[in-house]
C-alpha positions as CSV (number, residue, x, y, z in Angstrom):
1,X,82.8,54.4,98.2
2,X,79.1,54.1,96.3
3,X,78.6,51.5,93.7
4,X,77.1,53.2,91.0
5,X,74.8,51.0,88.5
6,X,75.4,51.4,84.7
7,X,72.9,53.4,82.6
8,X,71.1,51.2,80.1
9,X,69.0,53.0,77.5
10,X,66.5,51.2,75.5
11,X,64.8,53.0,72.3
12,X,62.8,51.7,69.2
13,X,62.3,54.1,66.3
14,X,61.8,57.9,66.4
15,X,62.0,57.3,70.2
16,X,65.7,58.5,70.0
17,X,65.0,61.7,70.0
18,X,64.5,61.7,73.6
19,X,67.2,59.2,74.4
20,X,69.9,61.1,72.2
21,X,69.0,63.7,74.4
22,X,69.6,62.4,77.4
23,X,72.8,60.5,76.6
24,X,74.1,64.1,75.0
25,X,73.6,65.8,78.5
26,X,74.7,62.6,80.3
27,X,78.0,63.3,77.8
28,X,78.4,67.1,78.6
29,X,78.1,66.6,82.0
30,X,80.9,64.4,82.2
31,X,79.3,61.6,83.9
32,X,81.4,58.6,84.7
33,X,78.6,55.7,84.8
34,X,79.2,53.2,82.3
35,X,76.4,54.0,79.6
36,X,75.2,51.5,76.9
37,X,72.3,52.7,74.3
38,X,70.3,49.9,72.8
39,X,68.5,51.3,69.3
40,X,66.2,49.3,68.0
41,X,64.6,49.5,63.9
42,X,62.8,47.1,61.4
43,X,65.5,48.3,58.8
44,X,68.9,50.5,58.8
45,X,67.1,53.6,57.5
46,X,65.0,53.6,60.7
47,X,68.3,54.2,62.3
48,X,68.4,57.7,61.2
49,X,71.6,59.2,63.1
50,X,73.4,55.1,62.8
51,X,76.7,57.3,62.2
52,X,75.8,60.0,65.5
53,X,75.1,57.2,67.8
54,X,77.9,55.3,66.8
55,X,80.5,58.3,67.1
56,X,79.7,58.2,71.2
57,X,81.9,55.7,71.5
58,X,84.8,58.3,71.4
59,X,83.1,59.3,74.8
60,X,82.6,56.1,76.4
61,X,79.1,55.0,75.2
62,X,78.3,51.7,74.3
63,X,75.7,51.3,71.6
64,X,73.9,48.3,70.1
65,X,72.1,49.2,67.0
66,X,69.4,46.2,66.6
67,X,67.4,45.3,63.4
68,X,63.9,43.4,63.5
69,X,63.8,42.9,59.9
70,X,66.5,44.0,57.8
71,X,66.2,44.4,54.2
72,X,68.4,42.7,51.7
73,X,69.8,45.4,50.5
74,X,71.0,46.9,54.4
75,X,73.4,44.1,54.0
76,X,73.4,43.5,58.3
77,X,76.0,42.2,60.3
78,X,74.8,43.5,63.2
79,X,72.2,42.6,65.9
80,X,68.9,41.8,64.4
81,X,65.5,40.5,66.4
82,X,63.8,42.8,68.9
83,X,65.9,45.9,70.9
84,X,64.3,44.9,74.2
85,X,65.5,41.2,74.2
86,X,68.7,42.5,72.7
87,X,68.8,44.2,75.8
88,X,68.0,41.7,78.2
């Protein structure tokens, strides 16, 4: 039987328009690779679809929402520092 390797997806900014699409296709084709999205934004209104990405979990997706430099008024509980050491 193949080992398959998980999919980890790593994306700062507007650069999840290209991973959403991906992970949507990924989603509608059923594929059975663990998948985990890494999103990465100074402040939670650079996370733009926060609610979209977070709804894949009803499909198996992980996702990590990271913040560099949150405002105060974002109130963040989350991740914060960079995406791409988030996702190391």
């Amino acid at each position: 039987m193949p080992t398959y390797r998980s999919h980890v997806l790593v994306c700062g900014g507007t650069g999840f328009a290209p991973i959403k699409a991906i992970v949507e296709h990924l989603v509608a084709a059923r594929c059975t690779r663990p998948m985990t999205v890494y999103w990465g934004g100074r402040t939670r209104a650079d996370l733009y679809l926060l609610e979209l990405a977070q709804s894949w979990a009803q499909s198996g997706v992980r996702f990590v929402p990271v913040l560099s430099d949150a405002a105060p008024g974002d109130a963040w509980s989350g991740r914060s520092g960079l995406v791409h050491h988030a996702a190391m």
